[in-house]
Rosetta silent file (secondary structure, phi, psi, omega in degrees, C-alpha in Angstrom):
SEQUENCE: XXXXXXXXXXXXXXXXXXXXXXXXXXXXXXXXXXXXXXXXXXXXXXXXXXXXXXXXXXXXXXXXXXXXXXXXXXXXXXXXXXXXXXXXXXXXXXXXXXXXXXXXXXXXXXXXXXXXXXXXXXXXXXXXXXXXXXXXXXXXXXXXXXXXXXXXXXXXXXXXXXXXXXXXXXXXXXXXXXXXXXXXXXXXXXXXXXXXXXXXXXXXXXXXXXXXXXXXXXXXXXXXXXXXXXXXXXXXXXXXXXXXXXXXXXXXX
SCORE:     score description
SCORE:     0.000 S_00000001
   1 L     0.000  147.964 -173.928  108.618   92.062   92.440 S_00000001
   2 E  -137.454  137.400 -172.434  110.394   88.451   92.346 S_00000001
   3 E  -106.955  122.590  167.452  113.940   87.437   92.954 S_00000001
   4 E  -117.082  125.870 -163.737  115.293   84.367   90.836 S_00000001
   5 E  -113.695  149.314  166.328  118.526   83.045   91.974 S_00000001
   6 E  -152.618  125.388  178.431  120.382   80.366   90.320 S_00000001
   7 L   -77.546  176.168  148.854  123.597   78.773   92.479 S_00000001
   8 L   -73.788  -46.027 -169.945  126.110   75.877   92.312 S_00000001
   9 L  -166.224 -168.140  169.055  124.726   73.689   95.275 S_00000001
  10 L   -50.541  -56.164 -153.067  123.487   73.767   98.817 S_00000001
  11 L   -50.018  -34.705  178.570  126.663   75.280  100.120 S_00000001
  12 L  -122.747  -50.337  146.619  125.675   78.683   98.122 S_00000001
  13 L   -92.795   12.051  146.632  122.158   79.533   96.942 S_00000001
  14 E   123.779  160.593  126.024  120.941   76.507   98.188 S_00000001
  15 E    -4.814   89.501  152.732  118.814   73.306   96.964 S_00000001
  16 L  -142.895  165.787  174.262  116.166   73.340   94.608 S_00000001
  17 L   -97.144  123.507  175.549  115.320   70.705   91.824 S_00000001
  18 L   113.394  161.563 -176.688  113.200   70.439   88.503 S_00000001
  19 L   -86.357   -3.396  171.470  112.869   71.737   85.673 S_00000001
  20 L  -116.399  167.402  149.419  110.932   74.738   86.832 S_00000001
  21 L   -31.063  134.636  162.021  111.365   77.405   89.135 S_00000001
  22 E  -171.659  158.587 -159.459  110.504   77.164   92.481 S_00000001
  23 E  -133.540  150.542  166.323  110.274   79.022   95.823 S_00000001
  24 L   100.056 -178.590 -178.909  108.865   78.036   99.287 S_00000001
  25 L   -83.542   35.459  175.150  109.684   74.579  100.470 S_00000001
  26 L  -112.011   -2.166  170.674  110.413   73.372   97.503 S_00000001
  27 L  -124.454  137.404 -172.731  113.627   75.879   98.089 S_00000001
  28 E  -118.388   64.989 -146.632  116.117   75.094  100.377 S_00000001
  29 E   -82.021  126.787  178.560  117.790   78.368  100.302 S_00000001
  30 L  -111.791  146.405 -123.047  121.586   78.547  101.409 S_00000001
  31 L   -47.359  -48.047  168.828  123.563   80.971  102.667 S_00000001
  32 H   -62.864    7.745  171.758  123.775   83.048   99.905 S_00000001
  33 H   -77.444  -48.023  177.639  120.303   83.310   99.233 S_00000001
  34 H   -77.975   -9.826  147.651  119.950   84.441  102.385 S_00000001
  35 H   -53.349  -58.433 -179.001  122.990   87.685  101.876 S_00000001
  36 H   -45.687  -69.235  174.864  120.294   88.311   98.747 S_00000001
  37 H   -42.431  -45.727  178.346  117.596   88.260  101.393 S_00000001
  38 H   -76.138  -28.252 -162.136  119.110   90.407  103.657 S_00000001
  39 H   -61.848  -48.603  161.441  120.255   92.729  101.389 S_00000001
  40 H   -11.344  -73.236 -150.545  116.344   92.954   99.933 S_00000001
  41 H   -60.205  -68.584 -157.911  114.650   92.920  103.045 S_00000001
  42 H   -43.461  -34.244 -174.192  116.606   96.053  104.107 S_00000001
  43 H   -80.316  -41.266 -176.486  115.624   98.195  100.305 S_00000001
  44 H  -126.070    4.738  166.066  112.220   97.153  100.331 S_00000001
  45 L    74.064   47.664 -110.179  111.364   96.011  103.949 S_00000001
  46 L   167.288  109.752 -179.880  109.992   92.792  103.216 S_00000001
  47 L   -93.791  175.169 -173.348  112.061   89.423  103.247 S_00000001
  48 L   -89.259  -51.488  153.101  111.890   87.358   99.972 S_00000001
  49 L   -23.227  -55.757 -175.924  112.275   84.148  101.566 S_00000001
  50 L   -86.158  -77.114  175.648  109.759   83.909  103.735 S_00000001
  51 L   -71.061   27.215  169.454  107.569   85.329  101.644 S_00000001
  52 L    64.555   51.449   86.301  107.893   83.204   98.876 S_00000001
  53 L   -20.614  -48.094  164.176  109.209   85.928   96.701 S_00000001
  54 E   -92.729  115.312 -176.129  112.491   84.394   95.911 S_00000001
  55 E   -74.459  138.666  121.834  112.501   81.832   93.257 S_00000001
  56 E   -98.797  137.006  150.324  115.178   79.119   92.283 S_00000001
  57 L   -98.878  135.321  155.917  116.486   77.049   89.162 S_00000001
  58 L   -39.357  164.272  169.667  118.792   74.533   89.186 S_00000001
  59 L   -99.346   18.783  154.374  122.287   74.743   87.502 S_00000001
  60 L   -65.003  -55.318 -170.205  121.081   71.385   85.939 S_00000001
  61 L   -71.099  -14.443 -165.695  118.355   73.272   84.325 S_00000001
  62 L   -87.581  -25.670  154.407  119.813   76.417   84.006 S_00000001
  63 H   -16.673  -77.371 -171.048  122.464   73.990   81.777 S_00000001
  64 H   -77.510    4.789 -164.200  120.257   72.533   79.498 S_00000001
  65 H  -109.649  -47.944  175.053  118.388   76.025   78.767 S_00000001
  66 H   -34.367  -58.122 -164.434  122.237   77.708   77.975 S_00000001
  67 L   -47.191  -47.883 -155.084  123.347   74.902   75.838 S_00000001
  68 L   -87.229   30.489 -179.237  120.582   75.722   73.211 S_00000001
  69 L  -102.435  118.967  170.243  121.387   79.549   72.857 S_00000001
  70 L   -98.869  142.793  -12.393  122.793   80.578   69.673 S_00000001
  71 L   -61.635 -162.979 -169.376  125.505   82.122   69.484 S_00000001
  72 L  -112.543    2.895 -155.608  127.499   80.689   72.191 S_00000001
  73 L   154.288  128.801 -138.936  129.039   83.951   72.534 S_00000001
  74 L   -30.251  121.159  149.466  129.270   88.022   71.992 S_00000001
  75 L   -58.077  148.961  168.877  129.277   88.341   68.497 S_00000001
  76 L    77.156   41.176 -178.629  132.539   90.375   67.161 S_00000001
  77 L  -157.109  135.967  161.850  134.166   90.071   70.908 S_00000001
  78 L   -77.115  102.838  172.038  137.098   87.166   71.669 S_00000001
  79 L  -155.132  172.388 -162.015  136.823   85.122   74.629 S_00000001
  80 L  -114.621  164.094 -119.748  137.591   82.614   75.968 S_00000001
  81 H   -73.822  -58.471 -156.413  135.839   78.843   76.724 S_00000001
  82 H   -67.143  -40.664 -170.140  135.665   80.142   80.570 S_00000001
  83 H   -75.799  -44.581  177.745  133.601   84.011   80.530 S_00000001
  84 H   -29.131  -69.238  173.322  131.667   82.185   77.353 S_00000001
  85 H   -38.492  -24.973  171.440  130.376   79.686   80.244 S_00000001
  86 H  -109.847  -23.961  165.904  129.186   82.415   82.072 S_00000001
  87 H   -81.143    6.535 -175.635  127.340   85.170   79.261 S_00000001
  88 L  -108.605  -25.753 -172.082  125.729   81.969   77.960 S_00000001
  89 H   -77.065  -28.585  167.741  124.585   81.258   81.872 S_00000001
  90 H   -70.476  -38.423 -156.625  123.270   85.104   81.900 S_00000001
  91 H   -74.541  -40.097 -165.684  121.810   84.723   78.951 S_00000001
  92 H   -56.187  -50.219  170.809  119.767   81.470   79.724 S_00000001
  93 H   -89.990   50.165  156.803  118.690   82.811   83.411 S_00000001
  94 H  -103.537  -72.735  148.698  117.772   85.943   81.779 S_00000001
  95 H   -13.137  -70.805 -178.940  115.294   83.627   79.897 S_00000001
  96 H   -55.973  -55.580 -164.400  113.702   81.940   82.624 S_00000001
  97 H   -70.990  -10.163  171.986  113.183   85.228   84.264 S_00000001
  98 H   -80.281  -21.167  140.342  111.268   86.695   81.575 S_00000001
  99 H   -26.257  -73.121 -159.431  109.343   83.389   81.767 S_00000001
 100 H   -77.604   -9.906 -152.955  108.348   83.513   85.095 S_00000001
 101 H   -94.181   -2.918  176.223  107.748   87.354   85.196 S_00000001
 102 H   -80.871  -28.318 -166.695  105.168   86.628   82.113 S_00000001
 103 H   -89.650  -43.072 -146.010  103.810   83.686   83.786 S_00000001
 104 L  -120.352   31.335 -174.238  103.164   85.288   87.416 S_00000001
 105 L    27.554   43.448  172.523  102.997   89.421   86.031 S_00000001
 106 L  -146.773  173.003 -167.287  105.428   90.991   87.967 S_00000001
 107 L   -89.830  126.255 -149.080  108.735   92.053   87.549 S_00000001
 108 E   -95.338  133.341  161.698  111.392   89.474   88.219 S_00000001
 109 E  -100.395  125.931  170.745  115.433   90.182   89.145 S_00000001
 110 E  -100.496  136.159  154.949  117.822   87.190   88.054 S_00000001
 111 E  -139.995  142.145  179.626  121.111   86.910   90.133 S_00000001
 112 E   -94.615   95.504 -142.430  123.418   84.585   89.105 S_00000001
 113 E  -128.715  128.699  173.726  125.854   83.115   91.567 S_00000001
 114 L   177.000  127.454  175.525  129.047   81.383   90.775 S_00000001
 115 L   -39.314  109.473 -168.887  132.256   80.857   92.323 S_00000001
 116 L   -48.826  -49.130 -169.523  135.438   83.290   90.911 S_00000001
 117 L    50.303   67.232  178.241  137.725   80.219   91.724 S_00000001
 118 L  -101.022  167.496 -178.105  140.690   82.239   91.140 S_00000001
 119 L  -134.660  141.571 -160.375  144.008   80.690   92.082 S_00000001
 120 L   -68.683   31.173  170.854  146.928   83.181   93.091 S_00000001
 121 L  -116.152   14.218 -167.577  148.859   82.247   89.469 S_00000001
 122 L  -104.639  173.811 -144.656  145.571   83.516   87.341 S_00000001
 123 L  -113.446  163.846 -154.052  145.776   86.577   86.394 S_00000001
 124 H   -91.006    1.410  164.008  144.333   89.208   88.869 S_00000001
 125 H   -84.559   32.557 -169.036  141.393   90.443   85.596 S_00000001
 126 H   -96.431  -12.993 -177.161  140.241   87.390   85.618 S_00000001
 127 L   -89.697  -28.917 -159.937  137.470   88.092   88.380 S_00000001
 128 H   -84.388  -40.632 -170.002  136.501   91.510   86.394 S_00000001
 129 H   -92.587    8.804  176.653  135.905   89.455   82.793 S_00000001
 130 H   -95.040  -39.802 -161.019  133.685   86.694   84.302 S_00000001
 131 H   -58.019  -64.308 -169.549  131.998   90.071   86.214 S_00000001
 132 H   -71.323  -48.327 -170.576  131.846   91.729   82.410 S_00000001
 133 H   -52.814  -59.364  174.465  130.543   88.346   80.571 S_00000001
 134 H   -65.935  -37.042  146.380  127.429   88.209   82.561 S_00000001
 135 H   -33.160  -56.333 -170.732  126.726   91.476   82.452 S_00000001
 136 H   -95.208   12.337  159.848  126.794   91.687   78.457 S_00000001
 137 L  -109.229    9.199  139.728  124.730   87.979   78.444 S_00000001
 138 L   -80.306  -30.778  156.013  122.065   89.650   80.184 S_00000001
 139 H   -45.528  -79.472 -165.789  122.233   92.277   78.077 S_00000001
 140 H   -50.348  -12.850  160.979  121.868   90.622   75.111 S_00000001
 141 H   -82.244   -1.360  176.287  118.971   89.187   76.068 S_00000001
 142 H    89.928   19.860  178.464  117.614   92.647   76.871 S_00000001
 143 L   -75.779   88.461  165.689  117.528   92.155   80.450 S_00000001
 144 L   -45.592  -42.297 -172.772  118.450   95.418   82.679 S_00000001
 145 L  -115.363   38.641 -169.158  118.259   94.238   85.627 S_00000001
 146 L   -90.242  165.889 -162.112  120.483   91.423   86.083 S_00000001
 147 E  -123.097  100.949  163.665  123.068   90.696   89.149 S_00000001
 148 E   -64.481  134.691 -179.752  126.284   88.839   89.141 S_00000001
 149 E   -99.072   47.447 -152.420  127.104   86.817   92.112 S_00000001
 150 L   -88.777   33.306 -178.328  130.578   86.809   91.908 S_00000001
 151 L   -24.740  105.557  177.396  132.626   85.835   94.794 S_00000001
 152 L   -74.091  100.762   -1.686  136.263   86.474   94.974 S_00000001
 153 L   -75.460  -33.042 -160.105  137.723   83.352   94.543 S_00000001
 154 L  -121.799  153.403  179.139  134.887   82.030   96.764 S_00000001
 155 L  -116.636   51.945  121.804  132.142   82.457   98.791 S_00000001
 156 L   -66.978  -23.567  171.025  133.831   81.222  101.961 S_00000001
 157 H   -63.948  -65.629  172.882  135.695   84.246  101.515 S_00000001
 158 H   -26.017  -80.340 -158.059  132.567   86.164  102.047 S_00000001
 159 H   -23.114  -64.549 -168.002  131.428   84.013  105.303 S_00000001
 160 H   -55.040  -21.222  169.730  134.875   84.137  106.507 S_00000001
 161 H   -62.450  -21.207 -177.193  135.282   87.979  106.800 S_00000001
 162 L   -80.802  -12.227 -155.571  132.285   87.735  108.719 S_00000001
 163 L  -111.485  -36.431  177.049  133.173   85.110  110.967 S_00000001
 164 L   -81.988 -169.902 -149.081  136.979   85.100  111.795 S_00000001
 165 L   -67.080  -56.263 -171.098  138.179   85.437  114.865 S_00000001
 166 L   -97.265  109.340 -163.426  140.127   88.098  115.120 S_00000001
 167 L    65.156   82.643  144.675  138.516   91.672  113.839 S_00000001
 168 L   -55.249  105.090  133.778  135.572   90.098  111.996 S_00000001
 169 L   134.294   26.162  178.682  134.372   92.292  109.072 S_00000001
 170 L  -139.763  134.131 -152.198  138.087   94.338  108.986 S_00000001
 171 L    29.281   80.408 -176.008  140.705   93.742  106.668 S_00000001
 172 L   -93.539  -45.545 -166.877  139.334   91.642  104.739 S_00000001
 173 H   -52.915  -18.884  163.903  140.539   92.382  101.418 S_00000001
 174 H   -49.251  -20.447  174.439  143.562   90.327  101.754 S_00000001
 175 H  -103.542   21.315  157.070  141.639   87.279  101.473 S_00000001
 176 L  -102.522   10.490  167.307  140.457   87.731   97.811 S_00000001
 177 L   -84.249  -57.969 -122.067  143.977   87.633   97.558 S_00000001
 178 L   -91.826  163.086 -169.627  144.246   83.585   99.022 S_00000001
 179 L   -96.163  142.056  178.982  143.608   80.759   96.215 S_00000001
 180 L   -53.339  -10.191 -155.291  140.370   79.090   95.243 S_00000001
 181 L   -91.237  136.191  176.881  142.029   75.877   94.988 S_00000001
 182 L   -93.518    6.885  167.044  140.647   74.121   98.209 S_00000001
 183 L  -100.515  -45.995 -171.370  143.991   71.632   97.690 S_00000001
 184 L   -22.279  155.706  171.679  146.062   74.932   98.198 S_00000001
 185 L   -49.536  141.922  156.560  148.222   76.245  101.185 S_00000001
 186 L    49.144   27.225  172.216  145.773   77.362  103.994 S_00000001
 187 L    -9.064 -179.242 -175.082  142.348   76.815  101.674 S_00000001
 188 L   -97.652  -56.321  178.617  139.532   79.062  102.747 S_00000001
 189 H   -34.308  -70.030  169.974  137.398   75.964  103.324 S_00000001
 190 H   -33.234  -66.766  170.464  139.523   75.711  106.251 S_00000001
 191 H   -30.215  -47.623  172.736  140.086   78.491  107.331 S_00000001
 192 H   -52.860  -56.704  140.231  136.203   79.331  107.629 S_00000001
 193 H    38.538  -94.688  158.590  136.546   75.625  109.508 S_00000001
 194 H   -49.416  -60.190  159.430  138.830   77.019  111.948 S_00000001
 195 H   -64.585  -64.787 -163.490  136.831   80.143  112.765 S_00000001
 196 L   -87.562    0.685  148.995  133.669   78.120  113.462 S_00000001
 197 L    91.226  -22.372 -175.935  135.294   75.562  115.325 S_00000001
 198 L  -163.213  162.842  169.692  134.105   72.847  113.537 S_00000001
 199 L   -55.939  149.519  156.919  132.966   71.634  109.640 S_00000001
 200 L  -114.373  164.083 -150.483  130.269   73.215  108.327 S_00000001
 201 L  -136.344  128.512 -177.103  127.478   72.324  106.798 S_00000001
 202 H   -50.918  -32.323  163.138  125.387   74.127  104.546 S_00000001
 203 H   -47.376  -58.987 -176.533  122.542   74.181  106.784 S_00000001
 204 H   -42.645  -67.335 -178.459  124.703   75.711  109.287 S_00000001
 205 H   -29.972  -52.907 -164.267  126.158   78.141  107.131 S_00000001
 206 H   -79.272  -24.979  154.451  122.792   79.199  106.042 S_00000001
 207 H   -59.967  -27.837 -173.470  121.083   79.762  109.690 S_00000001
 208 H   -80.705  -35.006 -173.294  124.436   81.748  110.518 S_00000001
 209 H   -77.142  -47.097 -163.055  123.558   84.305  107.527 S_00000001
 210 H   -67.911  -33.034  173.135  119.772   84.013  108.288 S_00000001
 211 H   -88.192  -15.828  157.488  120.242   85.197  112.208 S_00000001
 212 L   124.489  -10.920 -157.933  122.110   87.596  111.164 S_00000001
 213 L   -77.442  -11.827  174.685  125.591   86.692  112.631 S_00000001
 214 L  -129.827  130.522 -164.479  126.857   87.305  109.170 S_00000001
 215 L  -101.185   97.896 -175.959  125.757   90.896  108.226 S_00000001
 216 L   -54.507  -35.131 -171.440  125.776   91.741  104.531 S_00000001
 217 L   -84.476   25.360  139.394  125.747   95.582  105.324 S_00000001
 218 L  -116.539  -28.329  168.063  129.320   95.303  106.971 S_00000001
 219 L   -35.512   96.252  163.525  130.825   92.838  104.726 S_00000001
 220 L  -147.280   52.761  160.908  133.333   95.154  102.509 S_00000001
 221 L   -38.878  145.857  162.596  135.412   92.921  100.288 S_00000001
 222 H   -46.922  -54.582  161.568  135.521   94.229   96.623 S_00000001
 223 H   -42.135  -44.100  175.139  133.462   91.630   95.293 S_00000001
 224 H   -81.988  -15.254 -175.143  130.813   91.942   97.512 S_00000001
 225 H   -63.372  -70.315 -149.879  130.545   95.820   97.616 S_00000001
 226 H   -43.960  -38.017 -167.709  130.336   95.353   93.939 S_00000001
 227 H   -76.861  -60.258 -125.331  127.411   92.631   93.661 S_00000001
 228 H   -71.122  -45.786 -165.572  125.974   94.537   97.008 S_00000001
 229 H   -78.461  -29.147  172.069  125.795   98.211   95.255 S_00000001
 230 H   -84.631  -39.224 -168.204  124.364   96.323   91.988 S_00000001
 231 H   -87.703  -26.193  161.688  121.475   94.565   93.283 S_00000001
 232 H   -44.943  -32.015 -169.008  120.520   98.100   95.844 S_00000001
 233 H   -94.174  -11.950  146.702  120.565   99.810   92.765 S_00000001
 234 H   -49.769  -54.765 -143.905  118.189   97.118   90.949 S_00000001
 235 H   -89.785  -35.767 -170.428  115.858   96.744   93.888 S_00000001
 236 H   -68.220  -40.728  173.967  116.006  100.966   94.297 S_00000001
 237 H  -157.261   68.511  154.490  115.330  102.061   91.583 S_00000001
 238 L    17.215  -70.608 -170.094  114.685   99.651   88.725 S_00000001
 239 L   -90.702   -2.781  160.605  113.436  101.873   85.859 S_00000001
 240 L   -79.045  -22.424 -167.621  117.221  103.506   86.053 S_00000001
 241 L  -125.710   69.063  155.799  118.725   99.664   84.709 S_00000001
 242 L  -145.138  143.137  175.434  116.675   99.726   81.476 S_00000001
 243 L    87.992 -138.439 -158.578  118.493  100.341   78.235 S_00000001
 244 H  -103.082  -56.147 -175.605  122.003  100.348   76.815 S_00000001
 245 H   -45.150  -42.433 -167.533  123.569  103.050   79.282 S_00000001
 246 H   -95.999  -28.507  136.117  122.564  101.184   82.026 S_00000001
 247 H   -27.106  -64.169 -166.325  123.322   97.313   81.051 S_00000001
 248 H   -57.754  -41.571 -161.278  126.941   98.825   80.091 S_00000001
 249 H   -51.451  -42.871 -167.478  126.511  100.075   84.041 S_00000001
 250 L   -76.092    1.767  159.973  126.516   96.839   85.422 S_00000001
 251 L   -66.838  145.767  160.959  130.156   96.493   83.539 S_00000001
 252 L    26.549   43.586 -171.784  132.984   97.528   85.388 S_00000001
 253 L   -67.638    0.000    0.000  130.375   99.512   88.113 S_00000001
């Protein structure tokens, strides 16, 4: 089995380049590769990481593979400019992974990682229909077993439940409440900042997930149960998230 992740940057699944896949030190994986990793390791006792298991594409490449999908969006369904941008990003790394899992024979999971960015004037279903869009573009490509990566607004919001000061990994959900906008009152960016004492750096970030100091199994914001409880139930049992019942599952789970 093979994991293919495809991020924003360094700060969240990390550095990689090219027009292909690629895993190994040609991946620079960042901290949210490594929350993927942990979660993995623990379901099949194995890390991904290490063992060159876990894959990346750029979002340059994963770009240029979207643009060319006709449609551009669900037929018969209304949506708007923004969830379009994200079933056309499912559909495209839905693609690739059926690529690589043809090219190397085994069976590949795409998760898809991108930033909620909600701002506290957006409406609060606005995290649930980017959640639903990717879900029904890996569907349509006939893909079962794909995993949204949704952070609510952000994924400093993850880090930070893990991280701040006071009660770390308790009451958290109040901070998928705070706004995405990093010009905003009290940003997150800060805030993590401010619990760690100093800027961070994606390296940083990503050794703080990788030792362990931020624990994916205690993390239990909404967002993350949800992506957490979709990809255990990918990696567990697989041959459950094939067909139509189970694609609609990864909807509103």
């Amino acid at each position: 089995m093979l994991i293919l992740v495809s991020g924003e940057g360094p700060t969240d699944m990390g550095r990689c380049t090219g027009a292909d896949p690629v895993m190994g030190t040609a991946f620079e994986a960042g901290p949210m590769a490594w929350l993927v990793d942990q979660i993995a390791e623990t379901s099949e006792g194995y890390p991904f990481i290490d063992a060159e298991l876990m894959f990346c594409v750029s979002k340059q490449r994963l770009s240029e593979v979207s643009k060319r999908l006709q449609p551009a969006s669900l037929p018969g369904r209304r949506r708007g400019k923004e969830t379009a941008y994200y079933f056309r990003n499912a559909r495209g790394l839905a693609q690739i992974a059926a690529e690589l899992a043809k090219l190397w024979e085994q069976p590949v999971i795409p998760i898809l990682f991108r930033d909620g960015d909600g701002t506290q004037s957006a409406g609060r279903g606005v995290w649930r229909d980017k959640w639903d869009s990717m879900c029904h573009g890996f569907a349509y490509e006939g893909c079962s077993v794909g995993v949204p990566m949704i952070p609510n607004p952000k994924s400093e919001a993850w880090l930070l439940c893990a991280l701040k000061l006071f009660q770390p990994y308790q009451h958290c959900d109040h901070i998928e409440q705070a706004s995405g906008n990093d010009a905003g009152l009290e940003p997150l960016k800060a805030q993590l900042e401010a619990a760690l004492g100093e800027p961070s750096t994606a390296a940083q970030l990503a050794e703080l997930v990788r030792d362990g100091r931020v624990d994916a199994a205690r993390i239990a914001m909404p967002s993350f149960v949800e992506f957490r409880h979709r990809l255990q139930a990918v990696l567990a049992a697989p041959e459950k998230s094939r067909g139509e019942q189970s694609a609609h599952g990864c909807v509103g789970q």
